[in-house]
C-alpha positions as CSV (number, residue, x, y, z in Angstrom):
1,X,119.7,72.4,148.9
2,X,118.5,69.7,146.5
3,X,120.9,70.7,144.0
4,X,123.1,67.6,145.6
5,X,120.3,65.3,144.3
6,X,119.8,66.5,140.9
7,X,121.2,64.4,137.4
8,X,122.9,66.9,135.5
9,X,121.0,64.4,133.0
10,X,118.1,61.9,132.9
11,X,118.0,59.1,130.1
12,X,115.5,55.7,129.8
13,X,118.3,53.7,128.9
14,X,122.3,53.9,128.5
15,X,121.9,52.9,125.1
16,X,121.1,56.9,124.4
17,X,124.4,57.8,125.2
18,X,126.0,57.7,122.1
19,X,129.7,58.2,120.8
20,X,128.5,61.6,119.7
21,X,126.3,62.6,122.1
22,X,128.9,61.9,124.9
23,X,131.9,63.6,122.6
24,X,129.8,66.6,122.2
25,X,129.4,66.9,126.6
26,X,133.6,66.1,126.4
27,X,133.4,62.9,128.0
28,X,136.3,60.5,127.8
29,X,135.4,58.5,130.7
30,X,132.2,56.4,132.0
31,X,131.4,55.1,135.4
32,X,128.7,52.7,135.1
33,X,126.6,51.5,137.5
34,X,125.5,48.2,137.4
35,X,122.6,46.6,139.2
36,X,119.3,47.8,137.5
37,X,121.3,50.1,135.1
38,X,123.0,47.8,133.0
39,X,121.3,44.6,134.0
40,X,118.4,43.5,136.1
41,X,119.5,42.8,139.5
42,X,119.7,39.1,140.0
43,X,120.8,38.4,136.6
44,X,124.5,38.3,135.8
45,X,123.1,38.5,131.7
46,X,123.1,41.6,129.9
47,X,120.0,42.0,127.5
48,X,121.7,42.2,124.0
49,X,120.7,45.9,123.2
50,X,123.2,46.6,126.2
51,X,125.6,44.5,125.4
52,X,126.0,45.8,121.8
53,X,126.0,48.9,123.3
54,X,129.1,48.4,125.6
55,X,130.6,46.8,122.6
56,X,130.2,50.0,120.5
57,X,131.4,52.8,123.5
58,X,134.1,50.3,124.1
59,X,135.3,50.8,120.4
60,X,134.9,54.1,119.7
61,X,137.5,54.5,122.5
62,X,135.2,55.8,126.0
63,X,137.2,54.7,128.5
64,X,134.7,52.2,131.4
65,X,135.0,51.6,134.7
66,X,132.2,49.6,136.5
67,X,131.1,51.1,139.8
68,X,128.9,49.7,142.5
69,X,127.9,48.9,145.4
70,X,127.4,45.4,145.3
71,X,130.0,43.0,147.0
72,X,133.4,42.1,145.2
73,X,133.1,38.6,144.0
74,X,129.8,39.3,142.3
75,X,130.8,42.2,141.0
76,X,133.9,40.7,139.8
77,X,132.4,37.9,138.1
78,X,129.9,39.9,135.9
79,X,133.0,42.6,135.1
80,X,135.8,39.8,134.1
81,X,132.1,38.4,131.8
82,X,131.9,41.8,130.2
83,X,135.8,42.5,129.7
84,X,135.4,45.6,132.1
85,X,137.6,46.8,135.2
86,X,135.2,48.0,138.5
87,X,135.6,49.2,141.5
88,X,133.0,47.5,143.8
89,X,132.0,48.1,146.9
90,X,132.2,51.7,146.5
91,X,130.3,53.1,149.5
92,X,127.9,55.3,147.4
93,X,126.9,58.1,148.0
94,X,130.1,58.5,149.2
95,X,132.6,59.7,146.5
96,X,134.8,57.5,147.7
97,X,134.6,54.8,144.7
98,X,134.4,57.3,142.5
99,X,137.9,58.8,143.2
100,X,139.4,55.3,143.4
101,X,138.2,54.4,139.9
102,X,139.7,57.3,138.7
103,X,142.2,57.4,140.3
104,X,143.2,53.9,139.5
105,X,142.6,54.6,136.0
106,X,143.7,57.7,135.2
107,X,140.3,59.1,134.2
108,X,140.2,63.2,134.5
109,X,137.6,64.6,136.5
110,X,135.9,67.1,134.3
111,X,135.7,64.2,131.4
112,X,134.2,61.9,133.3
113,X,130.5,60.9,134.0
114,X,128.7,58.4,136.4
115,X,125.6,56.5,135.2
116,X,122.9,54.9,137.4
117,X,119.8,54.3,138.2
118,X,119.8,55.6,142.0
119,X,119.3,59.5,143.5
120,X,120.6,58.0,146.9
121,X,123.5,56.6,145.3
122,X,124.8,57.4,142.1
123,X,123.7,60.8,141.7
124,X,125.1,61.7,145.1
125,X,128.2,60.6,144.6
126,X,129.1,62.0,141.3
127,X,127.9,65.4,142.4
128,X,130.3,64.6,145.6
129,X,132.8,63.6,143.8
130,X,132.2,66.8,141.0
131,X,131.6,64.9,138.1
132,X,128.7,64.8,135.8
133,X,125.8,62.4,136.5
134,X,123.1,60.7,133.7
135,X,120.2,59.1,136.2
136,X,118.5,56.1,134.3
137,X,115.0,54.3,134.6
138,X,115.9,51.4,136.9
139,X,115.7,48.3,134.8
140,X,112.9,46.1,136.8
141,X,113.4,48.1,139.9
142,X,110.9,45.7,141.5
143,X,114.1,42.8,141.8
144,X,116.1,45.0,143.6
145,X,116.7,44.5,148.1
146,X,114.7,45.8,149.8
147,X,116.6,48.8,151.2
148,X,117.0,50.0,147.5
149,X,113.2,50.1,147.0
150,X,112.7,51.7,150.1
151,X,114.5,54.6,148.5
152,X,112.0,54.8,145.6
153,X,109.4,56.9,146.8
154,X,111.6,59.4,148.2
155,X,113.6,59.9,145.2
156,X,110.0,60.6,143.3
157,X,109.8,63.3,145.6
158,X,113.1,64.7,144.5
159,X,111.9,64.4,141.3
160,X,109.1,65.9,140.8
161,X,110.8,69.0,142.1
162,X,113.5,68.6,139.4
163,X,110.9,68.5,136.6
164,X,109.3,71.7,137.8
165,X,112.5,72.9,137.9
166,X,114.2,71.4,134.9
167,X,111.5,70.0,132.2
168,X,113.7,69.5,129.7
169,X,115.7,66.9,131.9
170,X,118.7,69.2,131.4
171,X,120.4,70.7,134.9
172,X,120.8,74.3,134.9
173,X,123.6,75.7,136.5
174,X,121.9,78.3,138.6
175,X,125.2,80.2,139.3
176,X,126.0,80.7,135.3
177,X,121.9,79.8,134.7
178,X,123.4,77.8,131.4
179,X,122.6,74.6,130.5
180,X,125.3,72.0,130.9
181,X,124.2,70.1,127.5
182,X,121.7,68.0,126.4
């Protein structure tokens, strides 16, 4: 019943997503969140470890597509900043912005990955949407509204089920019980 909650993966940062790490899993394709994943939330400023990051996935070819659920001029502003198409206002957990962003731009579903920092939202709607999921630490998850933070504790919860489960932060596909990379 949870499985609709669990990351297939759980990383600190995106910066450990790597050209190889992510060529290994056959991704081709990101959706990134962006609030508290790539930048803290009130800041339209990437920290420069990010930035070089997005640089360096940008050249070695992944394929990006921001994808959140903030409003579309904000959203817009900080993607045209970072060179980056989006699709915002995509109704997480709902797949519905996922399958418009790739849709829109061509991505394939089964080499394709959503990252973010929310259970509640970015999780859900990969595993919706039957794409891969990385769940990140929130990046000062103390700036975000309040209705994001309200989802904090409960997604602990979820959590520490999925550690018991999974300790290795890998997902396990209980029908084939094989790991789905690391």
């Amino acid at each position: 019943m949870l499985t609709v909650c669990y990351p297939h993966y759980l990383i600190k940062s995106v910066v450990e997503l790597s050209p190889e790490r992510l060529r290994a899993l056959g991704v081709e394709n990101l959706l990134l969140d962006v609030d508290c994943t790539l930048k803290r939330y009130g800041m339209q400023e990437l920290e420069p470890e990010i930035t070089a990051w997005l640089e360096k996935i940008k050249g070695e070819g992944f394929r990006i597509c921001l994808l959140s659920n903030g409003m579309g001029p904000r959203i817009g502003r900080f993607a045209e900043k970072v060179g980056l198409p989006f699709v915002a206002e995509a109704w997480k957990p709902l797949p519905r912005g996922c399958f418009r962003a790739m849709k829109e731009f061509g991505f394939e579903r089964d080499k394709t990955v959503i990252v973010g920092d929310q259970i509640f939202a970015d999780v859900m709607a990969g595993r919706f949407a039957g794409i891969r999921t990385f769940l990140t630490t929130a990046i000062f998850p103390e700036e975000e509204p309040w209705y994001t933070r309200m989802k904090r504790p409960f997604e602990k919860v979820v959590m520490r089920f999925y550690n018991r489960k999974f300790p290795d932060g890998v997902w396990v596909d209980p029908k084939s019980r094989k790991k789905r990379g690391a």
